[in-house]
C-alpha positions as CSV (number, residue, x, y, z in Angstrom):
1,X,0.0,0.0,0.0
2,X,2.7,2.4,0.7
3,X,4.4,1.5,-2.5
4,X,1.1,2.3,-4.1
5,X,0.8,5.7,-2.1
6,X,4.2,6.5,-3.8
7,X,3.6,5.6,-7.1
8,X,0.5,7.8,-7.2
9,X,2.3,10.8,-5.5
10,X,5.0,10.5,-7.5
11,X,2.6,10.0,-11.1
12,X,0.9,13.3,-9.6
13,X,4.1,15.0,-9.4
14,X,5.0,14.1,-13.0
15,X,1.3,15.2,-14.3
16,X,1.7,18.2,-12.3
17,X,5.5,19.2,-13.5
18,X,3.8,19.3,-16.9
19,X,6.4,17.0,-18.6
20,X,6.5,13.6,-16.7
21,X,8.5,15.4,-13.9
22,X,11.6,15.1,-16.0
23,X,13.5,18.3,-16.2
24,X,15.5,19.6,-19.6
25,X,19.4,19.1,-19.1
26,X,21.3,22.1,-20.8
27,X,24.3,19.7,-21.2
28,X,21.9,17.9,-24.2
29,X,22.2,20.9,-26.5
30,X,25.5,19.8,-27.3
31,X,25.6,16.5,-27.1
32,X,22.1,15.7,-28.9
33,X,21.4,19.5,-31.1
34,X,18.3,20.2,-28.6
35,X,16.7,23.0,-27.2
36,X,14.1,24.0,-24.6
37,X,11.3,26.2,-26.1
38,X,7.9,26.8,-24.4
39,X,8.1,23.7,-22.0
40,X,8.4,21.5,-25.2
41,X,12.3,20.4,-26.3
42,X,13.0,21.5,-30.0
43,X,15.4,19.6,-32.1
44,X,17.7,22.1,-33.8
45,X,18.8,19.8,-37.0
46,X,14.8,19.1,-37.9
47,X,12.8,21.3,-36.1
48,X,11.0,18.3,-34.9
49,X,9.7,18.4,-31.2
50,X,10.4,15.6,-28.8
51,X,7.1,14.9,-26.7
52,X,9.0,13.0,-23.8
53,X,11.6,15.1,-21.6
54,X,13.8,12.3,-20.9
55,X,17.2,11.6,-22.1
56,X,16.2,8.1,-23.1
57,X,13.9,9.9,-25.9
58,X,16.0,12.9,-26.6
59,X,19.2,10.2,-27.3
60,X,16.7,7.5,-29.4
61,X,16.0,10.7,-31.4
62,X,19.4,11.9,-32.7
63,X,20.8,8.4,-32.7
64,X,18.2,7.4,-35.2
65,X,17.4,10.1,-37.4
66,X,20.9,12.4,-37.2
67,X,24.1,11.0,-35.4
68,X,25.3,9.4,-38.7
69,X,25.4,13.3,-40.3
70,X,26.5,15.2,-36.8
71,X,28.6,12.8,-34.8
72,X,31.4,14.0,-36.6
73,X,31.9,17.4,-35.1
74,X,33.4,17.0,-32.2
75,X,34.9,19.9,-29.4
76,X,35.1,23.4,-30.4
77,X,33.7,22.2,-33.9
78,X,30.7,21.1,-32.1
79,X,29.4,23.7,-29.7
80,X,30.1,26.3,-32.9
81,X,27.8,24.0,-35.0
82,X,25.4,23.9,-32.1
83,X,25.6,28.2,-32.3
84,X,25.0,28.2,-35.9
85,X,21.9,25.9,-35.8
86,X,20.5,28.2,-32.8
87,X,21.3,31.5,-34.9
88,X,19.1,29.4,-37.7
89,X,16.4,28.4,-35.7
90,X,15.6,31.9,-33.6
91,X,16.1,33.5,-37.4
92,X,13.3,31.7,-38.8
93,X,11.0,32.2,-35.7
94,X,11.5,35.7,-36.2
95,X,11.1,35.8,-40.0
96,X,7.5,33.6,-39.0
97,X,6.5,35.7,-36.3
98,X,6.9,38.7,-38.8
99,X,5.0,37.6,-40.9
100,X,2.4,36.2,-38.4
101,X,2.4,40.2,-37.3
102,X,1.9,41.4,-40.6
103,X,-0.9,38.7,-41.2
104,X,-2.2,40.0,-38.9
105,X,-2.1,43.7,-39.3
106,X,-3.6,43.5,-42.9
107,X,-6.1,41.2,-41.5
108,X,-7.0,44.3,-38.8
109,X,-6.3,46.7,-41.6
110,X,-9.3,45.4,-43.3
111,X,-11.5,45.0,-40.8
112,X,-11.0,48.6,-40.3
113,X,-11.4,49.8,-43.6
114,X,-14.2,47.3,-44.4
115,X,-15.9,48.8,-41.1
116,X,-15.5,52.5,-42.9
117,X,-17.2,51.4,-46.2
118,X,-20.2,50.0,-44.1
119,X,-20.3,53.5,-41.9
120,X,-20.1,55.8,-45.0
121,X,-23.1,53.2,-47.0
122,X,-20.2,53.0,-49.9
123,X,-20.2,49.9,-52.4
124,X,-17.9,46.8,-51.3
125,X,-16.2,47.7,-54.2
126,X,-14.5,50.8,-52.8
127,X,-12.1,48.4,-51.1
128,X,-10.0,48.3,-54.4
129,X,-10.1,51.9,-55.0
130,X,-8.0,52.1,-51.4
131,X,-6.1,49.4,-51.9
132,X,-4.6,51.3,-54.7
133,X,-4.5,54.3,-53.4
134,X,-2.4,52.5,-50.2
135,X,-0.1,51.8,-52.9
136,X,0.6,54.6,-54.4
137,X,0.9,56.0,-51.3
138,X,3.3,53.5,-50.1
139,X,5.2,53.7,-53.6
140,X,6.2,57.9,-53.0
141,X,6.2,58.1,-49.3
142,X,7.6,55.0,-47.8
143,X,8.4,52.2,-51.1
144,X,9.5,49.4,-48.2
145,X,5.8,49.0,-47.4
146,X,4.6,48.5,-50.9
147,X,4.7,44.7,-50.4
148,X,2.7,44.7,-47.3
149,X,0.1,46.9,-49.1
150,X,-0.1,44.3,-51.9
151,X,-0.8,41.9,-49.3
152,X,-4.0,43.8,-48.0
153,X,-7.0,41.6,-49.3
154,X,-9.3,44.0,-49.9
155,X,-11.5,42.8,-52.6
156,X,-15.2,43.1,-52.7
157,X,-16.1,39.6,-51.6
158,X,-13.7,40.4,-48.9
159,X,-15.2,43.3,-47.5
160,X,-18.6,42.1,-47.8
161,X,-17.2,38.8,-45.5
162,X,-15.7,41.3,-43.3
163,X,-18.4,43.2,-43.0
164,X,-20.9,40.4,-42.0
165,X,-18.5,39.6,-39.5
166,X,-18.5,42.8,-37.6
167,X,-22.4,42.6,-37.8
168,X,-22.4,39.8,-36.5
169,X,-19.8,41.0,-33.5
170,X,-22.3,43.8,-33.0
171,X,-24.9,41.5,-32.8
172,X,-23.4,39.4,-30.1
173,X,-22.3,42.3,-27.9
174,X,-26.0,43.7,-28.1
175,X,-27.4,40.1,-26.9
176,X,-24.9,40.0,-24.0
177,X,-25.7,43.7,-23.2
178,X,-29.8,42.6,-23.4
179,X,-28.9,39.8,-20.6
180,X,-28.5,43.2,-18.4
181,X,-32.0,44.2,-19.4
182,X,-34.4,45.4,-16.8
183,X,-37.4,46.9,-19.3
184,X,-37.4,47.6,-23.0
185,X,-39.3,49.2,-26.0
186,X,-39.5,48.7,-29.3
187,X,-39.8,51.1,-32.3
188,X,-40.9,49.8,-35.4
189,X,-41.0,51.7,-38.8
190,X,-41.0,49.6,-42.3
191,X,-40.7,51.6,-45.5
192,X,-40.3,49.7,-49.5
193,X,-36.6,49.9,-50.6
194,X,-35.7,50.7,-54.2
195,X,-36.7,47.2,-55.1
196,X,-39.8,47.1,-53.9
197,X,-39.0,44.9,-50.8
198,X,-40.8,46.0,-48.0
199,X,-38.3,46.1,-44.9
200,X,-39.3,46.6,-41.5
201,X,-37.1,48.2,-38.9
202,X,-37.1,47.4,-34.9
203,X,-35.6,49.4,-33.0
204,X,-35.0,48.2,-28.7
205,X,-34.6,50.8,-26.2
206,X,-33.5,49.3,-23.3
207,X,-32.0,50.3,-19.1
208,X,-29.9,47.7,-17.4
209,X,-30.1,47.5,-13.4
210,X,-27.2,50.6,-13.1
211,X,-29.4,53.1,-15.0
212,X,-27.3,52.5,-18.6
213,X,-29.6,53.6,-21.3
214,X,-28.8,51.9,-24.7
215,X,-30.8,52.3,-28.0
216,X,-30.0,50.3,-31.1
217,X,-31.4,48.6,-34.3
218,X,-32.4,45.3,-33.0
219,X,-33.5,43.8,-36.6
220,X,-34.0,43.9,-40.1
221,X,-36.8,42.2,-41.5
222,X,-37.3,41.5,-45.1
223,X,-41.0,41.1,-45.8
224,X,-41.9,39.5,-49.2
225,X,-45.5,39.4,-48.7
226,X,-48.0,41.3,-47.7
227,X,-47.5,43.6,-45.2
228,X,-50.4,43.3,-43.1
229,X,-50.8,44.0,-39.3
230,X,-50.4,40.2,-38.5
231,X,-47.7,39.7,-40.7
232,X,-45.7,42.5,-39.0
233,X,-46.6,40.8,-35.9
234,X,-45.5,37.3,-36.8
235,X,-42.0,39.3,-38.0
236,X,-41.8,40.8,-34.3
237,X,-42.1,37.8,-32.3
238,X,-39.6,36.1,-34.4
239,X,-37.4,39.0,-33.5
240,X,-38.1,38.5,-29.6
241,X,-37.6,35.0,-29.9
242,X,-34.3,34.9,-31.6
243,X,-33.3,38.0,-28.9
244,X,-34.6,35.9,-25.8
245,X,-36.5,39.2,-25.0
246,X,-39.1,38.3,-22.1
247,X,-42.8,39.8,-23.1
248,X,-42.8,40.8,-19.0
249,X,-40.1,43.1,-19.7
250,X,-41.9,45.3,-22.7
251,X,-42.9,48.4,-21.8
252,X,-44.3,50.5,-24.5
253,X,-44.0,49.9,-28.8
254,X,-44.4,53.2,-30.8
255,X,-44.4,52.8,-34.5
256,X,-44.5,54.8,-38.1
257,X,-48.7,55.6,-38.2
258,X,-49.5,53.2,-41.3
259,X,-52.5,51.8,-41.4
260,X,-50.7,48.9,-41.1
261,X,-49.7,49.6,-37.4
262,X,-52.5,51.9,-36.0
263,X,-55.5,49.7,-37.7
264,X,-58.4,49.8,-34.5
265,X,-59.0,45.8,-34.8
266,X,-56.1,44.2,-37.1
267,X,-53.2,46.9,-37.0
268,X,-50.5,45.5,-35.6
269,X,-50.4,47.5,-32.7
270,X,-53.9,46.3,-31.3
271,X,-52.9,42.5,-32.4
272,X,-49.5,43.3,-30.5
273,X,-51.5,44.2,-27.1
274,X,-53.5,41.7,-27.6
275,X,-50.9,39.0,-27.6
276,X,-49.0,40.5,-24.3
277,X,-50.8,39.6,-21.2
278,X,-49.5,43.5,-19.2
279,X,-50.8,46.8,-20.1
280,X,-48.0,49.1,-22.2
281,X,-47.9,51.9,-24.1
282,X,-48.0,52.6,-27.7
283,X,-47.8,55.6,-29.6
284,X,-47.6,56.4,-33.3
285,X,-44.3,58.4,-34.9
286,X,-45.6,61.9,-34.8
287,X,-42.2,62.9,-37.3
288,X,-44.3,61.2,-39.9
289,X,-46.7,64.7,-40.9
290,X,-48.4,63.3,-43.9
291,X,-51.5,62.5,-41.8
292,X,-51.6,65.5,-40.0
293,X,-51.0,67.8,-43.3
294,X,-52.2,66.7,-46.6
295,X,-55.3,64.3,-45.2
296,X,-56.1,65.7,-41.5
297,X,-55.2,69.7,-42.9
298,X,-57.0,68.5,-46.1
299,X,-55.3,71.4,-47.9
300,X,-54.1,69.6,-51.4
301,X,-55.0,71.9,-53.6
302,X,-52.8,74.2,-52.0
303,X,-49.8,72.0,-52.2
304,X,-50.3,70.9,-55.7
305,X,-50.1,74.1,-56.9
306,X,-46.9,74.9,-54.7
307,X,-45.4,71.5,-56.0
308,X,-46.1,72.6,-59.6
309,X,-45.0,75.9,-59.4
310,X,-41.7,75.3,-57.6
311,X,-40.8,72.6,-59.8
312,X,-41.5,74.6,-62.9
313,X,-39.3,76.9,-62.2
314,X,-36.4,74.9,-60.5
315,X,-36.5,71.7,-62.9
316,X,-35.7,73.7,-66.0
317,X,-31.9,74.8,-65.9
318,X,-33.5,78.2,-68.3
319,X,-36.1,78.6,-66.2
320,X,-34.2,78.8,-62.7
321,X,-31.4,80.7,-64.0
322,X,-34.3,83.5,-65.3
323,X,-36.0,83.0,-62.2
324,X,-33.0,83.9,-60.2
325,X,-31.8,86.9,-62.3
326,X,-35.3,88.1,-61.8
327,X,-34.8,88.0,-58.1
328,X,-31.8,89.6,-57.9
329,X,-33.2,92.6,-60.4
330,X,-36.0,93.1,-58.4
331,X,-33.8,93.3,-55.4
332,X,-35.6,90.8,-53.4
333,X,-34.1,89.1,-50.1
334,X,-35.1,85.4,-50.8
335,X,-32.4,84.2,-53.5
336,X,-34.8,81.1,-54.6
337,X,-37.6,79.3,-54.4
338,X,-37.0,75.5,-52.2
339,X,-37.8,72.1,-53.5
340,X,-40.4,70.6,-51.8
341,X,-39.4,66.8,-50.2
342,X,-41.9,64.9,-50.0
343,X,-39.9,62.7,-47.5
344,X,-38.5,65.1,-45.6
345,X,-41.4,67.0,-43.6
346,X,-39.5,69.8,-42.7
347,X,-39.2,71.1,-46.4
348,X,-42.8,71.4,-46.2
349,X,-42.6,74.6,-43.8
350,X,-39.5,75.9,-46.0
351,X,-40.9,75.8,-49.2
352,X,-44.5,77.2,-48.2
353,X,-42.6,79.9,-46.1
354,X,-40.2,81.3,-49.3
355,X,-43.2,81.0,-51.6
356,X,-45.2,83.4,-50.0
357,X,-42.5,85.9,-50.0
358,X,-41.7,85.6,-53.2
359,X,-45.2,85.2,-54.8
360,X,-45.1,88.8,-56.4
361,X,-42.0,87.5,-58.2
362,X,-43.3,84.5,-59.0
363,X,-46.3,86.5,-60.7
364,X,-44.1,88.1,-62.6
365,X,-42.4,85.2,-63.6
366,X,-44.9,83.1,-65.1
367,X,-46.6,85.9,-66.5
368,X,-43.1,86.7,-68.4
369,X,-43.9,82.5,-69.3
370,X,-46.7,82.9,-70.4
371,X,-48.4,80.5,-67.4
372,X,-51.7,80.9,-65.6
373,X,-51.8,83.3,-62.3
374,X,-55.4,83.3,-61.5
375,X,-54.7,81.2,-58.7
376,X,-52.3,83.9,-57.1
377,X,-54.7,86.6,-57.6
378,X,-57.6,84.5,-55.9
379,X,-58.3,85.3,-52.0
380,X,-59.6,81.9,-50.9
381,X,-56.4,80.3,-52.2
382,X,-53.8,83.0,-51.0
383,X,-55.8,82.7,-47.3
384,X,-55.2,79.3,-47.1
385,X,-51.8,79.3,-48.2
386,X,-51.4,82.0,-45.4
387,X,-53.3,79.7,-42.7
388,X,-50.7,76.9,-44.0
389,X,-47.7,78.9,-43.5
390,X,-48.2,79.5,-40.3
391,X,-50.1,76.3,-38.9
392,X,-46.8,73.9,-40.5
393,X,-44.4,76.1,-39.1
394,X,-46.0,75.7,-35.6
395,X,-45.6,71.9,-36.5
396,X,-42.0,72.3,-37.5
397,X,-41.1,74.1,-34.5
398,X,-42.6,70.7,-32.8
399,X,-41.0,68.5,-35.0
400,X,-37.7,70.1,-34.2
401,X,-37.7,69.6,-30.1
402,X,-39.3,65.8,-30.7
403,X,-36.4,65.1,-32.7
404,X,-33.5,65.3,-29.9
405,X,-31.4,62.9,-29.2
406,X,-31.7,61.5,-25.6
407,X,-34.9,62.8,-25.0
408,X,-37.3,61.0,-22.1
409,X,-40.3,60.1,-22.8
410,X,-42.4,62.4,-20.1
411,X,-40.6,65.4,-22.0
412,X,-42.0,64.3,-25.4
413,X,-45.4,64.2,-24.1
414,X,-44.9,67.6,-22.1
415,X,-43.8,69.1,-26.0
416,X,-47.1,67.2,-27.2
417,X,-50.0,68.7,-24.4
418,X,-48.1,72.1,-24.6
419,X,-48.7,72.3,-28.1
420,X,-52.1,71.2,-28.3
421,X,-52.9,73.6,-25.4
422,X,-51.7,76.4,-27.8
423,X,-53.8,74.5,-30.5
424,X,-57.0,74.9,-28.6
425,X,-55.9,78.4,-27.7
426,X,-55.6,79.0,-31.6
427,X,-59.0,77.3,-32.2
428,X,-60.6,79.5,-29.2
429,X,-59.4,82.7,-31.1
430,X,-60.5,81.8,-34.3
431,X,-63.6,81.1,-33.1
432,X,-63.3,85.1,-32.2
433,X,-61.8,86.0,-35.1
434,X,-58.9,87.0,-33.7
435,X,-55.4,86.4,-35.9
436,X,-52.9,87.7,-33.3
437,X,-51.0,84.3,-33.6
438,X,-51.2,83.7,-37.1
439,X,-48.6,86.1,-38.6
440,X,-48.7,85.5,-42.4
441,X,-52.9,85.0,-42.2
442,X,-52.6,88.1,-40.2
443,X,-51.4,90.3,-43.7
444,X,-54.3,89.2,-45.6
445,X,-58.0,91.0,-45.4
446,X,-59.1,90.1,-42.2
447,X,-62.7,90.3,-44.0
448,X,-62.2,87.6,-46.7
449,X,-60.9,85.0,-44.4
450,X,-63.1,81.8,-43.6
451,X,-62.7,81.8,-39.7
452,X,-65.1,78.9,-39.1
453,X,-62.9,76.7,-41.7
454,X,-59.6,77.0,-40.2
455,X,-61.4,76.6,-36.7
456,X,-62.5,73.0,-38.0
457,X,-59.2,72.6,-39.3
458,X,-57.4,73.2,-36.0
459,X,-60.1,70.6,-34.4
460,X,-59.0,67.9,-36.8
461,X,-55.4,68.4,-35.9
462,X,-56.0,68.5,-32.1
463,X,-58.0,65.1,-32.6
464,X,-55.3,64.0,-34.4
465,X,-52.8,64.0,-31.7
466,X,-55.7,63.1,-29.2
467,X,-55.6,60.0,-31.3
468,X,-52.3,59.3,-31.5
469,X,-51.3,59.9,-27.9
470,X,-54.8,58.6,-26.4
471,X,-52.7,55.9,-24.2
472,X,-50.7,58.9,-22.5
473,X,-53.9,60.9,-21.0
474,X,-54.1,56.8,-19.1
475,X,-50.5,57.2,-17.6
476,X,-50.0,60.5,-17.2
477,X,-50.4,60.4,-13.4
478,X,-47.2,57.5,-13.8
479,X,-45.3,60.1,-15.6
480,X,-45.9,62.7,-13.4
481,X,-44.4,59.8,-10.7
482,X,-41.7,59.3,-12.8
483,X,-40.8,63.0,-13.9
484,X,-42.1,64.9,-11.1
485,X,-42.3,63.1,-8.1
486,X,-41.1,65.8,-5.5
487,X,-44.5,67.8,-6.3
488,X,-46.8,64.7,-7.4
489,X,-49.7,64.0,-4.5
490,X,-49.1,61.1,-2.1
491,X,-52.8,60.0,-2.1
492,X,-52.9,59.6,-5.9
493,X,-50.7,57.5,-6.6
494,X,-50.7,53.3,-6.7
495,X,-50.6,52.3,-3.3
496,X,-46.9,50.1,-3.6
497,X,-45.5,53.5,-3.9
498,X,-47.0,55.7,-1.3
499,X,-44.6,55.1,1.5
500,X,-41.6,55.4,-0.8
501,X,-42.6,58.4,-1.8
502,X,-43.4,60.0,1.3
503,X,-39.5,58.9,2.2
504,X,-38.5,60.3,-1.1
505,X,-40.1,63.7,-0.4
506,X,-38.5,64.4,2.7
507,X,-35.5,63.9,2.3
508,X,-33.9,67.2,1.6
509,X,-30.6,66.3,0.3
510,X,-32.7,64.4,-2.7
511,X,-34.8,67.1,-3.5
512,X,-32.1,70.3,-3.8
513,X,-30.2,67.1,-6.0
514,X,-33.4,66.8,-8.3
515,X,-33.4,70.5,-9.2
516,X,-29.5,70.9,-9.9
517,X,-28.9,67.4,-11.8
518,X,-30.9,65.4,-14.7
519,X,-33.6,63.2,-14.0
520,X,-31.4,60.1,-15.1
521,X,-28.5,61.0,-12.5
522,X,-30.9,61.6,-10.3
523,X,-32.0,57.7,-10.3
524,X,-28.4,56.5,-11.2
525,X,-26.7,58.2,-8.8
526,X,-28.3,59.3,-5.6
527,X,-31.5,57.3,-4.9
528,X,-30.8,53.7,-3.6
529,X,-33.0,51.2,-5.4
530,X,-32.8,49.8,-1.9
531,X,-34.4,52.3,-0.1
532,X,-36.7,53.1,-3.5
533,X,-37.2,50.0,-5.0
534,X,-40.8,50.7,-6.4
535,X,-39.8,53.8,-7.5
536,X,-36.7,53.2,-9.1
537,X,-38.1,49.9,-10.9
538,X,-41.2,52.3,-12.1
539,X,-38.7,54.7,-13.4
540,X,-36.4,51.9,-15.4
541,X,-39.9,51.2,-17.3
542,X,-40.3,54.8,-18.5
543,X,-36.6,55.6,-18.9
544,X,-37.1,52.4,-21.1
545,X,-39.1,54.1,-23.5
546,X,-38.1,56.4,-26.7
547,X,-38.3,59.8,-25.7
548,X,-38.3,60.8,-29.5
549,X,-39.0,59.2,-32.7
550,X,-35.9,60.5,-34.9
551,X,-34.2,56.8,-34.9
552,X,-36.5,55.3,-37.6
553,X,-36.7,58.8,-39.7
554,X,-32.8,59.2,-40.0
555,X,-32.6,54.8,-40.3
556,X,-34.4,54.9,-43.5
557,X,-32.7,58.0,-44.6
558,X,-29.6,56.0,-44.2
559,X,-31.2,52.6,-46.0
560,X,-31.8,54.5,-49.1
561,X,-28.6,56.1,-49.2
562,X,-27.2,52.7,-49.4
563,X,-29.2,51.0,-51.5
564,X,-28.9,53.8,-54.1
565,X,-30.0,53.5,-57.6
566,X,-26.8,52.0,-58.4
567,X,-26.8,49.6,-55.8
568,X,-30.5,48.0,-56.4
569,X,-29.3,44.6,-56.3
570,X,-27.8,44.3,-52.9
571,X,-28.5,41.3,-51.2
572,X,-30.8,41.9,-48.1
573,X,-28.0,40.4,-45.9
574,X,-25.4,42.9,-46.9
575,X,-27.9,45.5,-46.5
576,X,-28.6,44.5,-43.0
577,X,-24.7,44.0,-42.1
578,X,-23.9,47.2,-43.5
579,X,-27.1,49.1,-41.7
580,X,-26.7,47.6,-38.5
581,X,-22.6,48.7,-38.6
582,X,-23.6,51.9,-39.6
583,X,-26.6,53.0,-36.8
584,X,-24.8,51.0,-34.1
585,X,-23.8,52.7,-30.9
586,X,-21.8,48.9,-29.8
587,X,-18.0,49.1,-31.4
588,X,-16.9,46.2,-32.6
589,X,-14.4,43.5,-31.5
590,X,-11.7,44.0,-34.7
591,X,-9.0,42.5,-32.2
592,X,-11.5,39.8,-31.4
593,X,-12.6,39.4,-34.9
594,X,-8.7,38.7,-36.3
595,X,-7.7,36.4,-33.7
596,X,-10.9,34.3,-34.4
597,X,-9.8,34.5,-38.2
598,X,-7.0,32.2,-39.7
599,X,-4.8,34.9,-41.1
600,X,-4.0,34.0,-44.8
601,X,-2.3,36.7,-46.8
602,X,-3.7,37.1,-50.2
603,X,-1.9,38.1,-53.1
């Protein structure tokens, strides 16, 4: 038994030593052309590695394979052949560890540039354009380079492999990150690329336990059928399946308005609720002014004409360059007419604005053309052009503070009553026939304009936001928790939160830090989710949600920058890798991503 004991502790020793407990004699370099590298011994003569640290092995392996070659060097003659071999060996590990460097440097090197290409939406095939750029470079500044530059791979099937790598590197960090989740929205918004494929966007919006706020493109979804509210929903579970994102955790879904989403019964949104078993909220993009203008406003007439006009005078390289030198004759301020976008709903306000100051030029203009002008010189038209002005330009000045970056959700909705406060103050005065707030209207005869019609008007539009933020007016005592709680009432609120609260008011120190710092260092910072559990858990759901709706607006501005005209045919899975590389906030892994990858050097 003790002989056993010994055995084992001695087996133990060897297995713990690594090699078998044996230890590398110095003395065998010379007498068997062997070296110790990297707890492994190296044979000098054949670069062969000898498994077994024991002289036994070490001796069986120069005996057989090189004593009849080196036995003869003997003495001096020996050791100097021993010094030579060495100088060899540590010569060639250099020359392969250079070029393992510089494998791996072009390897990064394309990652990098690869990750540029997908950032600026440029074709894969920009990759050989710098590539020989690099070269040229390389030959005039610095010509011992010029080899490592031929070695970049940069070809378009490269980058387009690259570039799915780093999407999918993105991809990963964003599903560790979502393992941090505490509450999440989603933003949806799905628009027809240039080949007619409808693609829908979702967005997450998501808080981890430490008050981190991260927003990013969570999918891209290629529909090829219909579009319907169910199908968008089928396309949306998929999503939260293949993301492990738990239905308990959603807090609120806001999309782009289609009927497609807002439908009462079958829009997606109402199928959505219906398939979650909590209560969340849901509102509609309100950067999407289409509704709101041409069908709510129900001014088209007005627009067509605008359209027409404009683009008479701009589409025609005579006609604008006539147009302008009449401007500048008549010494007028505005230097142009503006296109009108129908995209972009900011234009809108732009274009309507410098029309009306330049309509007695335009007069002149058409009437130099020979064109009709009736509809300039007719007071219905001009007064609602005038009530247009000024009604999108109260939108646009919306439009621009919902569009922030970073914006919280109980700040959107504050922008949203206050302007449809000034909306039924608007409505209220029309009513009275009173113009004080409507500057351009204001300048026309007070006695031709339709007061009752642009009341009704203002109606629609505040029914139109009613609408489309009806599940606010629900919550809005929860947001005022959530934004305002020094000054909400105790007694109003759910009853989990009352004695919080009551804690959370009185203490002074929180309160003078709630009017000198932001509402999210507030939570992050100073309150203990200890103390505040309730309270800060309530707070994670409505930090959760999107505080503005520019993230699907400026996405699809992106898309169809990349999938120009001349880039039609690209492949919905490059267009996703190079979207989601392109909107991501999540850098990715490049070291990562070339150590995973066998570096081969293409030439």
């Amino acid at each position: 038994n003790m002989a056993s004991a010994s055995a084992n502790k001695r087996r133990r020793a060897e297995t713990e030593s690594g090699r078998g407990g044996r230890i590398f004699n110095p003395s065998w370099t010379n007498e068997y052309f062997v070296m110790e590298q990297n707890n492994s011994i190296m044979c000098l003569i054949c670069f062969e590695k000898i498994a077994v640290c024991k002289m036994y092995n070490v001796n069986r392996h120069y005996t057989t394979k090189h004593a009849a070659t080196y036995d003869k060097f003997k003495g001096q003659f020996r050791v100097d052949k021993v010094e030579l071999l060495k100088k060899n060996f540590i010569g060639q590990q250099s020359i392969m560890k250079s070029k393992v460097i510089s494998s791996y440097s072009a390897t990064k090197i394309s990652f990098l540039i690869a990750e540029n290409i997908a950032k600026s939406g440029q074709p894969f095939s920009t990759g050989d354009l710098i590539k020989n750029s690099i070269k040229q470079f390389c030959n005039e500044v610095c010509p011992e380079k010029i080899q490592f530059a031929e070695d970049l791979s940069l070809l378009h099937q490269t980058i387009a492999r690259r570039v799915e790598d780093l999407s999918k590197n993105i991809e990963l960090a964003l599903k560790e990150k979502l393992c941090k989740c505490e509450a999440y929205s989603l933003a949806l918004d799905e628009s027809t690329d240039r080949s007619d494929t409808a693609q829908l966007a979702i967005f997450i919006r998501f808080i981890t336990s430490n008050f981190e706020i991260i927003e990013e493109l969570l999918d891209f979804r290629h529909m090829k059928g219909t579009t319907k509210g169910e199908d968008i929903l089928s396309e949306v579970k998929k999503t939260m399946i293949k993301f492990d994102l738990p239905e308990t955790k959603l807090s609120g879904v806001t999309t782009d308005g289609a009927s497609s989403m807002k439908g009462k019964n079958i829009g997606f949104v109402a199928l959505f609720k219906k398939s979650i078993n909590h209560n969340i909220l849901s509102y509609h993009c309100i950067i999407h002014q289409e509704q709101l203008c041409a069908k709510v406003l129900e001014m088209k007439e007005v627009m067509e004409i605008v359209i027409q006009t404009v683009n008479f005078i701009r589409s025609r390289g005579l006609n604008h360059r006539q147009f302008k030198q009449l401007l500048e004759d008549c010494g007028s301020e505005a230097e142009d007419v503006i296109y009108f976008c129908q995209v972009r709903w900011l234009s809108r306000a732009a274009t309507l604005k410098r029309f009306w100051i330049l309509i007695p030029e335009i007069i002149k203009f058409l009437k130099i053309k020979d064109k009709d002008t009736s509809f300039l010189e007719n007071n219905d038209w001009l007064n609602d052009l005038a009530f247009l002005v000024d009604i999108t330009q109260m939108l646009m000045e919306l439009n621009i503070k919902l569009q922030g970056k970073d914006q919280l959700i109980s700040k959107l909705y504050e922008n949203v009553e206050t302007f449809v406060l000034k909306l039924t103050l608007l409505k209220q005065q029309l009513s009275q026939k009173s113009l004080i707030h409507f500057k351009t209207l204001s300048e026309r005869n007070t006695n031709t304009v339709d007061y009752e019609k642009y009341c009704n008007l203002i109606l629609k539009v505040i029914d139109e936001f009613d609408t489309r933020f009806c599940d606010f007016k629900e919550v809005k005592n929860e947001l005022d928790l959530f934004s305002h709680p020094f000054s909400i009432k105790v007694e109003t609120v759910r009853d989990e939160f009352q004695m919080e609260l009551i804690e959370l008011q009185n203490n002074k120190d929180l309160k003078d830090a709630y009017k000198d710092v932001e509402l999210l260092e507030l939570y992050k910072k100073y309150m203990n989710i200890e103390v505040y559990p309730h309270l800060c858990k309530h707070a994670m759901k409505y930090f959760s949600l999107f505080g503005s709706t520019y993230i699907c607006e400026q996405f699809f501005s992106r898309m169809k920058h990349v999938k120009s005209e001349q880039r039609h045919r690209l492949k919905d899975e490059h267009l996703t890798d190079t979207l989601r590389i392109s909107s991501s906030t999540i850098k990715a892994d490049i070291d990562q991503l070339c150590k995973n990858k066998q570096c081969q050097v293409s030439h």
